[in-house]
PDB file of N, CA, C, O and CB in Angstrom:
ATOM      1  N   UNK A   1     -28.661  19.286  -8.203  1.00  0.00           N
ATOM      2  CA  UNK A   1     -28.410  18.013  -8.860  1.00  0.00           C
ATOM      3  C   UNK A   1     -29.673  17.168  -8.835  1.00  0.00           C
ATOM      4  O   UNK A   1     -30.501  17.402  -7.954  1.00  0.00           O
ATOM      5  CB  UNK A   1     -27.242  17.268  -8.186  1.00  0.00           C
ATOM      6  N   UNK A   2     -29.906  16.156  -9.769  1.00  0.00           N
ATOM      7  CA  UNK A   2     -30.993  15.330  -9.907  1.00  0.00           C
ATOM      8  C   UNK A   2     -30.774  14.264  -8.543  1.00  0.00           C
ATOM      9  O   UNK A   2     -29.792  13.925  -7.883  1.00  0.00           O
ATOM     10  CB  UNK A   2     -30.986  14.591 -11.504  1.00  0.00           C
ATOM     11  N   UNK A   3     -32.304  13.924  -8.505  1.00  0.00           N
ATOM     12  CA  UNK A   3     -31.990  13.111  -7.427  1.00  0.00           C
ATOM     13  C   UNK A   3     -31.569  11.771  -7.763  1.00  0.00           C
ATOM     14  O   UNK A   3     -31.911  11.088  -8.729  1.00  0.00           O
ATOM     15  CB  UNK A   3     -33.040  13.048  -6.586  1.00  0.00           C
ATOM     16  N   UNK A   4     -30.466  11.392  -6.455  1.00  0.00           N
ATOM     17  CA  UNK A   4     -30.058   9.895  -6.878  1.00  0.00           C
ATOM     18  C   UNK A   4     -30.228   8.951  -5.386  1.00  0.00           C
ATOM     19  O   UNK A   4     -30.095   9.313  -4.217  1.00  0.00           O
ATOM     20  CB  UNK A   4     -28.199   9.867  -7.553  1.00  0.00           C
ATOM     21  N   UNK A   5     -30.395   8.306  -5.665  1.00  0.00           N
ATOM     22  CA  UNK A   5     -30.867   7.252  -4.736  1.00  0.00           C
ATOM     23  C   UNK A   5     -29.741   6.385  -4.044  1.00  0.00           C
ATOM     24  O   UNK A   5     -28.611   6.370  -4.534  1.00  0.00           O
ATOM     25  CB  UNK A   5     -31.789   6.323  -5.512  1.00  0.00           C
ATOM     26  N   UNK A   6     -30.017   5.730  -3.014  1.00  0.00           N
ATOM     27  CA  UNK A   6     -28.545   4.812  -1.725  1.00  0.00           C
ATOM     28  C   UNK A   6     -28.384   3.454  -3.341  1.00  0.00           C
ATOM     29  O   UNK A   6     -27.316   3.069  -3.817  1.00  0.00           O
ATOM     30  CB  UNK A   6     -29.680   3.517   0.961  1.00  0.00           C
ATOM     31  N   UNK A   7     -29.573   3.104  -3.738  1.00  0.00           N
ATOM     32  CA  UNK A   7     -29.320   1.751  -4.844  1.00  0.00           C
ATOM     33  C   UNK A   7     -28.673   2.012  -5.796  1.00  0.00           C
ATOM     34  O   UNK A   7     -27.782   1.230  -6.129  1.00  0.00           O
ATOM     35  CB  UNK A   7     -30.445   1.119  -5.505  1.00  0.00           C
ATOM     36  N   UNK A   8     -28.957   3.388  -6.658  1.00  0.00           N
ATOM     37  CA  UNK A   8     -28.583   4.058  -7.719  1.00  0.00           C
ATOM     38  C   UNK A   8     -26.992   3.940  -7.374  1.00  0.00           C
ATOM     39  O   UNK A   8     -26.303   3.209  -8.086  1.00  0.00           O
ATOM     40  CB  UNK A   8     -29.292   5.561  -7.862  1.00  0.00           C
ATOM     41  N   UNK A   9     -26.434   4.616  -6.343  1.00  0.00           N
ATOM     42  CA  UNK A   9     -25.155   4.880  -6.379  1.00  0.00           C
ATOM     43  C   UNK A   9     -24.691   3.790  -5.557  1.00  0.00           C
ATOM     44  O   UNK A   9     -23.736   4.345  -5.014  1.00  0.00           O
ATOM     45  CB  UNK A   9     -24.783   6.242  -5.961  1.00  0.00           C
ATOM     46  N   UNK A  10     -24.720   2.350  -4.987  1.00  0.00           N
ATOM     47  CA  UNK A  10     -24.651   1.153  -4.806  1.00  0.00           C
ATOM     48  C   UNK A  10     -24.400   0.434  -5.924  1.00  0.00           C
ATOM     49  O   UNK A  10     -23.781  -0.629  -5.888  1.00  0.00           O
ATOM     50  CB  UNK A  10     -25.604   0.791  -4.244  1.00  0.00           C
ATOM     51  N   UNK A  11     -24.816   0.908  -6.890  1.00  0.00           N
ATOM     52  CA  UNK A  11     -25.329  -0.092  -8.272  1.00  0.00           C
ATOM     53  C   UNK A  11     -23.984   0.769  -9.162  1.00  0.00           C
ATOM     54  O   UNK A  11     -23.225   0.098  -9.860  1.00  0.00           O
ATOM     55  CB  UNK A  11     -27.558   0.223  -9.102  1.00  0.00           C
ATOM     56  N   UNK A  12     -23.823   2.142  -9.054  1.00  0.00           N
ATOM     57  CA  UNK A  12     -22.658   2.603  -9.532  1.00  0.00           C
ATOM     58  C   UNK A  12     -21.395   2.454  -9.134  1.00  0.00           C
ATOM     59  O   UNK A  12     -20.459   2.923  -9.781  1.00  0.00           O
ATOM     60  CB  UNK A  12     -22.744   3.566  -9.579  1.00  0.00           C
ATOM     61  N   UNK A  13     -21.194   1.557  -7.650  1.00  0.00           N
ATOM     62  CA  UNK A  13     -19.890   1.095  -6.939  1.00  0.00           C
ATOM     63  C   UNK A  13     -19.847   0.056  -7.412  1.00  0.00           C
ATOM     64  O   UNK A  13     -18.678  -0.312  -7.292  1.00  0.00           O
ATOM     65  CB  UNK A  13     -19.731   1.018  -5.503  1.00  0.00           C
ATOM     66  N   UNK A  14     -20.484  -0.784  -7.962  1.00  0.00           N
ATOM     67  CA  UNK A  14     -20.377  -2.583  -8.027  1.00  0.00           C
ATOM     68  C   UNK A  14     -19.235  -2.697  -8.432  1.00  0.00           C
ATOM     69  O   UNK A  14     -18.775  -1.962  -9.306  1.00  0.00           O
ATOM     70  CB  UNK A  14     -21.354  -3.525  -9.036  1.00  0.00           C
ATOM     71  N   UNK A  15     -18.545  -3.690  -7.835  1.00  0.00           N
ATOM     72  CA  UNK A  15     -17.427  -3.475  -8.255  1.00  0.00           C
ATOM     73  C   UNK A  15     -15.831  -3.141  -7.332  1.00  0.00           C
ATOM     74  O   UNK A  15     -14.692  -3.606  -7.367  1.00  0.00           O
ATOM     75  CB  UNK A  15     -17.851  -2.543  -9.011  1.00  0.00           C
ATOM     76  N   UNK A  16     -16.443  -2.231  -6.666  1.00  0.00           N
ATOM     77  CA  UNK A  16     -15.481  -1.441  -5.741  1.00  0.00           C
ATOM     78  C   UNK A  16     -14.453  -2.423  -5.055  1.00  0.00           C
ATOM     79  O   UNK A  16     -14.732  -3.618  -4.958  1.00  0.00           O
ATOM     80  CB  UNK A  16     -16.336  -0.630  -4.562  1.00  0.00           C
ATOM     81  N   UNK A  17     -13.256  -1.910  -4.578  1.00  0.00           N
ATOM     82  CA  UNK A  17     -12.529  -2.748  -4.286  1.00  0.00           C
ATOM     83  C   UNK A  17     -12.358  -1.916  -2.940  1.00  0.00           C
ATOM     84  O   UNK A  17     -11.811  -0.839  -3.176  1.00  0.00           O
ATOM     85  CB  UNK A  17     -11.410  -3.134  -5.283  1.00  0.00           C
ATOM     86  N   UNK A  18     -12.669  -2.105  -1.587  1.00  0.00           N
ATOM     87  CA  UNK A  18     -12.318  -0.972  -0.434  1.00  0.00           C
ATOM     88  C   UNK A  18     -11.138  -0.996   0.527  1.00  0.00           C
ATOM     89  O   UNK A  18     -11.126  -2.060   1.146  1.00  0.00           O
ATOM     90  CB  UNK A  18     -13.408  -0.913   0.486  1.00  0.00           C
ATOM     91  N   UNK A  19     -10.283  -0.295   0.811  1.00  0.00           N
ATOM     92  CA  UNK A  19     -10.537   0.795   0.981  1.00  0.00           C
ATOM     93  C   UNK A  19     -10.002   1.782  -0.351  1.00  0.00           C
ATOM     94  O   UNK A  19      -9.048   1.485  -1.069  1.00  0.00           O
ATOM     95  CB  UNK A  19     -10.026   1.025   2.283  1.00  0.00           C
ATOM     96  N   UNK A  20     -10.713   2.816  -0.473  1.00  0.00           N
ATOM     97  CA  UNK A  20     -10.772   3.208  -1.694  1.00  0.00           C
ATOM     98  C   UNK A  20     -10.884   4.889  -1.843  1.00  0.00           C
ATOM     99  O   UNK A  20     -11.720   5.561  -1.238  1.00  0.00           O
ATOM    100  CB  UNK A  20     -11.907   2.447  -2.275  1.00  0.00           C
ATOM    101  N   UNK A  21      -9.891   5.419  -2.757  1.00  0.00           N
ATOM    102  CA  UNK A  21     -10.323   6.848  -2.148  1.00  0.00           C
ATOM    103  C   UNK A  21     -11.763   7.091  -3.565  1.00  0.00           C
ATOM    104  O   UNK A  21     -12.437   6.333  -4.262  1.00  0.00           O
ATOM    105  CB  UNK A  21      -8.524   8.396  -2.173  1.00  0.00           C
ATOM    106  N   UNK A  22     -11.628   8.647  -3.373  1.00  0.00           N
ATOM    107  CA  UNK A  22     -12.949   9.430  -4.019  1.00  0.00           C
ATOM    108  C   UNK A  22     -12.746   9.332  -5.783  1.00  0.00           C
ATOM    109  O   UNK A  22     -13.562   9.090  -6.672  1.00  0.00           O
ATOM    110  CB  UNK A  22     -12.968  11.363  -3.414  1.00  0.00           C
ATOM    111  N   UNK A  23     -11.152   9.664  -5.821  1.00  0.00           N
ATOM    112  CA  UNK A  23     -10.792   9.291  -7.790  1.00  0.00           C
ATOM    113  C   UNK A  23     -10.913   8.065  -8.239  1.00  0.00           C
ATOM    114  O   UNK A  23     -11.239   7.908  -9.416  1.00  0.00           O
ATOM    115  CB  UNK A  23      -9.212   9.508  -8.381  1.00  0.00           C
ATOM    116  N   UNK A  24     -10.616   6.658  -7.179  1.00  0.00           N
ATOM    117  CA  UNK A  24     -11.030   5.261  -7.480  1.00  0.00           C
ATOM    118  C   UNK A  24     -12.434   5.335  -7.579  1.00  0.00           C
ATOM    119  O   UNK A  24     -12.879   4.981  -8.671  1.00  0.00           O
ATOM    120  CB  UNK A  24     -10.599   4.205  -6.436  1.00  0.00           C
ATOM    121  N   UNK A  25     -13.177   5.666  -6.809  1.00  0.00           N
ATOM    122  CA  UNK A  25     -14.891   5.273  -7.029  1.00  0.00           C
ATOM    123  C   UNK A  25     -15.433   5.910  -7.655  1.00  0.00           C
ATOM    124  O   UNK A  25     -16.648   5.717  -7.689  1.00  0.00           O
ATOM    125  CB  UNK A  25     -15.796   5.260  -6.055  1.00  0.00           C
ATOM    126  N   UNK A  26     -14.888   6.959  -8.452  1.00  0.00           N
ATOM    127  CA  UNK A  26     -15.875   7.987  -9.834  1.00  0.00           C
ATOM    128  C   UNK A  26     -15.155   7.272 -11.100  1.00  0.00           C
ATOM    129  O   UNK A  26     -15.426   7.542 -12.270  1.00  0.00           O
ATOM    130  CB  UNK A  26     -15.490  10.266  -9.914  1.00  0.00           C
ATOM    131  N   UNK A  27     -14.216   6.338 -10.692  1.00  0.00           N
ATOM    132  CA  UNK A  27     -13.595   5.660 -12.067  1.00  0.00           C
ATOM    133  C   UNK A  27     -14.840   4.439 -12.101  1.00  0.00           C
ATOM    134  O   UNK A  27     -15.750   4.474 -12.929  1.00  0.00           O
ATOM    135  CB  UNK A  27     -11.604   4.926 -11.896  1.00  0.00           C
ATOM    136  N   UNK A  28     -14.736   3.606 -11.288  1.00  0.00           N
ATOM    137  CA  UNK A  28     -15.817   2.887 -11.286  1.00  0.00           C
ATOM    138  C   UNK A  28     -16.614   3.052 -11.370  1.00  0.00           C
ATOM    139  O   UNK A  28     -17.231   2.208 -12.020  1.00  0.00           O
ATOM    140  CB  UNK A  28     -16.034   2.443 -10.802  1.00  0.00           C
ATOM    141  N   UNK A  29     -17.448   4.285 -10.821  1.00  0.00           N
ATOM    142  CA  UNK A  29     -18.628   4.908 -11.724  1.00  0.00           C
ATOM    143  C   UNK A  29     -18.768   5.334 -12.691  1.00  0.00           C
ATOM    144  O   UNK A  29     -19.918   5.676 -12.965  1.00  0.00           O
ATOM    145  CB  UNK A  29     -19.096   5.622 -11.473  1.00  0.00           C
ATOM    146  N   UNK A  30     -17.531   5.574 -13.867  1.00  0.00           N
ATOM    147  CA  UNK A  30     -17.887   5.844 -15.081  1.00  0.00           C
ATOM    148  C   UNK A  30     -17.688   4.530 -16.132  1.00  0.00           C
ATOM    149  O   UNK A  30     -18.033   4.381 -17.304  1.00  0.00           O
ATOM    150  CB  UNK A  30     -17.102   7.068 -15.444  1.00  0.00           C
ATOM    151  N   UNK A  31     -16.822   3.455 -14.981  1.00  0.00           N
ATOM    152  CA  UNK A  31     -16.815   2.150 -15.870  1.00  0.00           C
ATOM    153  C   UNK A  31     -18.027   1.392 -16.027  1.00  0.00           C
ATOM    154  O   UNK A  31     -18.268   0.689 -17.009  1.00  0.00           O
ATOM    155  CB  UNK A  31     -15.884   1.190 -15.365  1.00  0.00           C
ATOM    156  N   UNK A  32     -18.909   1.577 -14.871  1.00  0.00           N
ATOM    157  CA  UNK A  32     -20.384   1.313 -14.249  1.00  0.00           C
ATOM    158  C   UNK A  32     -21.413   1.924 -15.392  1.00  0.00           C
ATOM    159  O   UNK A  32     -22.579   1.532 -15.361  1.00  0.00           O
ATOM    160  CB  UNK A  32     -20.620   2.188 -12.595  1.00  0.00           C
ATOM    161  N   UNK A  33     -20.994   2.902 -16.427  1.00  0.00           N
ATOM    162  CA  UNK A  33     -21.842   3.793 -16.406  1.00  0.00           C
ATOM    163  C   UNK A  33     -22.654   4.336 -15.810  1.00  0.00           C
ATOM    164  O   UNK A  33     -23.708   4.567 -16.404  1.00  0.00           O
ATOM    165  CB  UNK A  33     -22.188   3.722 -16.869  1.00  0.00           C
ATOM    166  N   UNK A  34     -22.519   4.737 -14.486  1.00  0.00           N
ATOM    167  CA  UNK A  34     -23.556   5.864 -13.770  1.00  0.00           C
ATOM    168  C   UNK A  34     -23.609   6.938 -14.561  1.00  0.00           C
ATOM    169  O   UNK A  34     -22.723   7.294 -15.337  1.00  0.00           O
ATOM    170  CB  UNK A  34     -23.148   6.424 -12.322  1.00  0.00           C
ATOM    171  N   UNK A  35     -25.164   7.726 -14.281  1.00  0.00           N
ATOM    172  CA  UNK A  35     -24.922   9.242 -14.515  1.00  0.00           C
ATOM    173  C   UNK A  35     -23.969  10.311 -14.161  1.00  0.00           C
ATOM    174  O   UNK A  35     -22.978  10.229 -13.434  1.00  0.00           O
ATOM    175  CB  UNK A  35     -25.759   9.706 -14.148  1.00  0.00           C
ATOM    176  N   UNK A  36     -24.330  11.092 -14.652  1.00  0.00           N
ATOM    177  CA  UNK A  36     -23.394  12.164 -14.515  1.00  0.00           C
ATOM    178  C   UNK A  36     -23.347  12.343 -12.792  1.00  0.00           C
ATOM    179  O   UNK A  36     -22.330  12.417 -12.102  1.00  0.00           O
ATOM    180  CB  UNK A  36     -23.951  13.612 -15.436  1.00  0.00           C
ATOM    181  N   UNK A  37     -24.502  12.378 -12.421  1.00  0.00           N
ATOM    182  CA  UNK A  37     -25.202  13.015 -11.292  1.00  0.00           C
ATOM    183  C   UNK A  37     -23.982  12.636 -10.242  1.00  0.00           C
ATOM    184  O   UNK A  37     -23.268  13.430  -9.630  1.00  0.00           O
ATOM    185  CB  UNK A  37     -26.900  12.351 -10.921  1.00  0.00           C
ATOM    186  N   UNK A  38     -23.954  11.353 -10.214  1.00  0.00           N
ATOM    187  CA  UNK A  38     -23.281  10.264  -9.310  1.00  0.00           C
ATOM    188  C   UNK A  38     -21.719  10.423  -9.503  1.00  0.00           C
ATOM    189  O   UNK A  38     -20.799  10.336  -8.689  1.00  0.00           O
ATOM    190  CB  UNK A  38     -23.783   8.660  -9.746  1.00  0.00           C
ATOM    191  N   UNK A  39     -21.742  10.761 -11.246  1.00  0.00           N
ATOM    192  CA  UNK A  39     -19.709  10.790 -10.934  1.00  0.00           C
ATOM    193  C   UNK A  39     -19.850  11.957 -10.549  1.00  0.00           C
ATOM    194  O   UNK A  39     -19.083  12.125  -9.601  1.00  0.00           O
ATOM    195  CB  UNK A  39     -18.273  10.658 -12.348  1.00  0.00           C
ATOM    196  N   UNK A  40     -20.648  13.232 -10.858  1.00  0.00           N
ATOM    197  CA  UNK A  40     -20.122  14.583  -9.765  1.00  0.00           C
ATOM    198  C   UNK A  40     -19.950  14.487  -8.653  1.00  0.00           C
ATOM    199  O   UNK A  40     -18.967  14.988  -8.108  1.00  0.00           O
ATOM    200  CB  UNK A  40     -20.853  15.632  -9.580  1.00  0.00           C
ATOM    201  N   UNK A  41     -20.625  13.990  -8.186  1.00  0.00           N
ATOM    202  CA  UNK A  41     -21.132  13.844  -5.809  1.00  0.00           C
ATOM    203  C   UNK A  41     -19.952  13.387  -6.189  1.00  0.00           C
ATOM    204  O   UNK A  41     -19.044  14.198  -6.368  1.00  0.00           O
ATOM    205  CB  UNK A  41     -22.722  12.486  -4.489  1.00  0.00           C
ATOM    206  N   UNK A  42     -19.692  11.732  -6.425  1.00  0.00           N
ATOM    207  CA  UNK A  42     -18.618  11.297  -6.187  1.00  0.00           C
ATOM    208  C   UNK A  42     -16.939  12.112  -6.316  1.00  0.00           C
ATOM    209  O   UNK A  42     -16.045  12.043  -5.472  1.00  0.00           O
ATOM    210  CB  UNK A  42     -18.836  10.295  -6.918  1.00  0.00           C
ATOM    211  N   UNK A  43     -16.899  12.950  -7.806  1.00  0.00           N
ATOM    212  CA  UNK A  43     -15.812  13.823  -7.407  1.00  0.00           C
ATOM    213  C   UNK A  43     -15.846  14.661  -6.161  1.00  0.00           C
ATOM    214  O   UNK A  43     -15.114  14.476  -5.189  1.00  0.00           O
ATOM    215  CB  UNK A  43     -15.614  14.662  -8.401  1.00  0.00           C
ATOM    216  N   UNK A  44     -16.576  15.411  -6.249  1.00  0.00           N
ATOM    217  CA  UNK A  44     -16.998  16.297  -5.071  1.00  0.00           C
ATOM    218  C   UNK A  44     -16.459  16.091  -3.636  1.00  0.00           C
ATOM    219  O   UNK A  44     -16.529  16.938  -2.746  1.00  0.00           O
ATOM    220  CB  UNK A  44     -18.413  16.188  -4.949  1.00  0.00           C
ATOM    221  N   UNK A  45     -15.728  14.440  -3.483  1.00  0.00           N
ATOM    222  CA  UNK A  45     -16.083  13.972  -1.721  1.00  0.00           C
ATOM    223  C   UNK A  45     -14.762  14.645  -1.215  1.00  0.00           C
ATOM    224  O   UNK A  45     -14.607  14.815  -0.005  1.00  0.00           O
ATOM    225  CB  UNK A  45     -16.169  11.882  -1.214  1.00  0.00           C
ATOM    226  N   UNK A  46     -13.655  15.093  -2.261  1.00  0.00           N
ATOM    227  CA  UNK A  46     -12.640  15.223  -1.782  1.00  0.00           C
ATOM    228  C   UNK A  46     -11.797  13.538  -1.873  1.00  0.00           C
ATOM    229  O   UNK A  46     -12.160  12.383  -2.095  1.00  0.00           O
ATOM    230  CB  UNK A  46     -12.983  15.918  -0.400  1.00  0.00           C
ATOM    231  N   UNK A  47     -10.361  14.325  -1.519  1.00  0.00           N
ATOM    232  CA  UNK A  47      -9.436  12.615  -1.166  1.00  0.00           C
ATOM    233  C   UNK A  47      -9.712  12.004  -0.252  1.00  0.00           C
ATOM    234  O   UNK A  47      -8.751  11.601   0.404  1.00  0.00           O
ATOM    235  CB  UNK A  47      -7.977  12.523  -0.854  1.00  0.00           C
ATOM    236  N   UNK A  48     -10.773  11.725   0.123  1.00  0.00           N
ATOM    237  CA  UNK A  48     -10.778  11.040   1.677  1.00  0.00           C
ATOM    238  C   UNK A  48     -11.018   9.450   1.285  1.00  0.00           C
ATOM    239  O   UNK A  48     -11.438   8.933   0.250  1.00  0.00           O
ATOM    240  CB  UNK A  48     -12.247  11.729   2.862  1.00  0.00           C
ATOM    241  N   UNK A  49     -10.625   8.950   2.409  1.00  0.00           N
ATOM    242  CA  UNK A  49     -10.134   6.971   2.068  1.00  0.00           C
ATOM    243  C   UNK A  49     -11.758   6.987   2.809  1.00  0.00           C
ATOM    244  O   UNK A  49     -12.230   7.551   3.796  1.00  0.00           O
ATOM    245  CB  UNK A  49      -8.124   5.727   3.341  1.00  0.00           C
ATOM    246  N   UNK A  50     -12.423   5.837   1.520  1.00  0.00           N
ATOM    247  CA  UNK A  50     -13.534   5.298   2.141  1.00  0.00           C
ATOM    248  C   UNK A  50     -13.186   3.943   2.712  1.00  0.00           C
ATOM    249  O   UNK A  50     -12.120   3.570   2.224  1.00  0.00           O
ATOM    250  CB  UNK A  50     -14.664   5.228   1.200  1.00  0.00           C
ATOM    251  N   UNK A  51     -13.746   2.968   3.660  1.00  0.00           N
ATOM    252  CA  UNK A  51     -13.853   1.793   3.928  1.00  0.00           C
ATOM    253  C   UNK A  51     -15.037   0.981   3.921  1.00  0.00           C
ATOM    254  O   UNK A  51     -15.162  -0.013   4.636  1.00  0.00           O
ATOM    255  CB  UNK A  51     -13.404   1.749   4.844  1.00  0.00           C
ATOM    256  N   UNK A  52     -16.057   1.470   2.980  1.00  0.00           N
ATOM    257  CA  UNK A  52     -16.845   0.390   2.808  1.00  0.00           C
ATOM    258  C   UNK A  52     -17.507   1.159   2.071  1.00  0.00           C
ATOM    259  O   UNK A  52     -17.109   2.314   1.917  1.00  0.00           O
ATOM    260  CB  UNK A  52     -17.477  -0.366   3.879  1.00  0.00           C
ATOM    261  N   UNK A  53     -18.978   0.588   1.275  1.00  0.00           N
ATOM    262  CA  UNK A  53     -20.001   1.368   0.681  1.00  0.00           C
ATOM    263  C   UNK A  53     -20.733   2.117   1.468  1.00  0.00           C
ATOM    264  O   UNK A  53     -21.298   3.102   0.991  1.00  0.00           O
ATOM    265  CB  UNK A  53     -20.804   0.682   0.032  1.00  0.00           C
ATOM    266  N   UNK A  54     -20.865   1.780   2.873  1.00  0.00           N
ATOM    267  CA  UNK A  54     -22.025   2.479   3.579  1.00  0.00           C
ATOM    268  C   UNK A  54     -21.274   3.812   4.119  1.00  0.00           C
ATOM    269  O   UNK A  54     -22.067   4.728   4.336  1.00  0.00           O
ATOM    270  CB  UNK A  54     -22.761   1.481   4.895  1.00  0.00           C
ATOM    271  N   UNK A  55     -19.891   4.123   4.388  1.00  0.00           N
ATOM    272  CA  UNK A  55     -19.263   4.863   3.954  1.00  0.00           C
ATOM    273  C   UNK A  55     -19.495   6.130   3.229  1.00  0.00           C
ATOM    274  O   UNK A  55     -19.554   7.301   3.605  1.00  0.00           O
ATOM    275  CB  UNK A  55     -18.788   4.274   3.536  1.00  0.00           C
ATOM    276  N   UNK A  56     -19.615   5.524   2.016  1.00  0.00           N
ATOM    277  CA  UNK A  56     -19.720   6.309   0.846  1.00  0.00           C
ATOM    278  C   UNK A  56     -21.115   6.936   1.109  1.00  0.00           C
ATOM    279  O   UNK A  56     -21.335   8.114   1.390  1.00  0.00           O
ATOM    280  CB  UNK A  56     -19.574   5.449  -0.561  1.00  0.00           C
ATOM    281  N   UNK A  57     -22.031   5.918   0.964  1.00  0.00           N
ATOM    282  CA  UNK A  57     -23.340   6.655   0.868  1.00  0.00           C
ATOM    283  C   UNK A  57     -23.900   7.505   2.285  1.00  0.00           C
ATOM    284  O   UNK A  57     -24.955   8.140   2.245  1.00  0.00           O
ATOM    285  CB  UNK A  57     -24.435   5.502   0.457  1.00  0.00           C
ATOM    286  N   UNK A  58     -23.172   7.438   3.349  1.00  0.00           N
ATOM    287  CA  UNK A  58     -22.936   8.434   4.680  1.00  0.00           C
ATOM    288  C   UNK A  58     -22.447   9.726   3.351  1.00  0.00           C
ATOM    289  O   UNK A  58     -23.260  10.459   2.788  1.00  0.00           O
ATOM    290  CB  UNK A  58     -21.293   7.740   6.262  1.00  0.00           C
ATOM    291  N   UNK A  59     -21.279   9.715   3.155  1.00  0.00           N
ATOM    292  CA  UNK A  59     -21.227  11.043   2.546  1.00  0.00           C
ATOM    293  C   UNK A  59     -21.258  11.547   1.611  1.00  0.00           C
ATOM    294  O   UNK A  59     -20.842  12.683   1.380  1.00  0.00           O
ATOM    295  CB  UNK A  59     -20.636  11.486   2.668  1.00  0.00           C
ATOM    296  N   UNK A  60     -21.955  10.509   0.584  1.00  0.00           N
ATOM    297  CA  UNK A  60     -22.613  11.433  -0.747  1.00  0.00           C
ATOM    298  C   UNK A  60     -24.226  12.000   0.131  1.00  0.00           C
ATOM    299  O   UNK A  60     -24.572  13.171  -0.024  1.00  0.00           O
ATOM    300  CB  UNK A  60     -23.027  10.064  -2.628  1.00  0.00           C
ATOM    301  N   UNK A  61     -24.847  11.308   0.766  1.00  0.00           N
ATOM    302  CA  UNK A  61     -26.107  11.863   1.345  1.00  0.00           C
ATOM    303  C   UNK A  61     -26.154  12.726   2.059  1.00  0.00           C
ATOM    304  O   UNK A  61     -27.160  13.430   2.157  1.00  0.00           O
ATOM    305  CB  UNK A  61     -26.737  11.203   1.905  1.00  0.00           C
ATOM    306  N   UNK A  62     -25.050  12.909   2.768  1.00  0.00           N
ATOM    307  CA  UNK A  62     -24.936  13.593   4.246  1.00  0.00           C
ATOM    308  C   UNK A  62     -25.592  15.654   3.971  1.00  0.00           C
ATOM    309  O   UNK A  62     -26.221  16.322   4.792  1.00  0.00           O
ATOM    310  CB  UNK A  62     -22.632  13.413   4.838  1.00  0.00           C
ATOM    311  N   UNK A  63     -25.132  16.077   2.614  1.00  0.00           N
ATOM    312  CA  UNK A  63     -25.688  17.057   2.575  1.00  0.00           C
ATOM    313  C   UNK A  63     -26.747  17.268   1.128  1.00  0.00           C
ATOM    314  O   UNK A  63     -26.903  18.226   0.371  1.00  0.00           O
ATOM    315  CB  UNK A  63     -24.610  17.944   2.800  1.00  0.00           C
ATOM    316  N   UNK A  64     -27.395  15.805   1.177  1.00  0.00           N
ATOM    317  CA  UNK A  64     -28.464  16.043   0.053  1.00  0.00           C
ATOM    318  C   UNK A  64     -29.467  16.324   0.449  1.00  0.00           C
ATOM    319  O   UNK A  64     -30.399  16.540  -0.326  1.00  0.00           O
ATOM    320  CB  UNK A  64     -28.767  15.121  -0.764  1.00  0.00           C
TER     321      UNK A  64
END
């Protein structure tokens, strides 16, 4: 996958309402228009309930 950055996919949550699972925050990333890049990871996380952004970007990064 292309690389995406902690701002990039920060900037694709704006918005977010938490706690929030993985199908809520790739909706907001496609309302966001993020890239593709970002709604894949984001499908990818599985159903798991996030509670915050830093959250998120723990495990979209965790195996980039």
């Amino acid at each position: 996958m292309a690389a995406v950055s902690p701002t990039d996919l920060q900037k694709a949550l704006s918005g977010a309402e938490y706690p929030a699972d993985s199908d809520r925050l790739r909706k907001v990333a496609e309302d966001n228009h993020a890239p593709k890049e970002i709604t894949d990871r984001l499908a990818h996380l599985g159903k798991k309930k996030f509670r915050s952004p830093a959250e998120v970007s723990k495990e979209v990064f965790r195996n980039a």
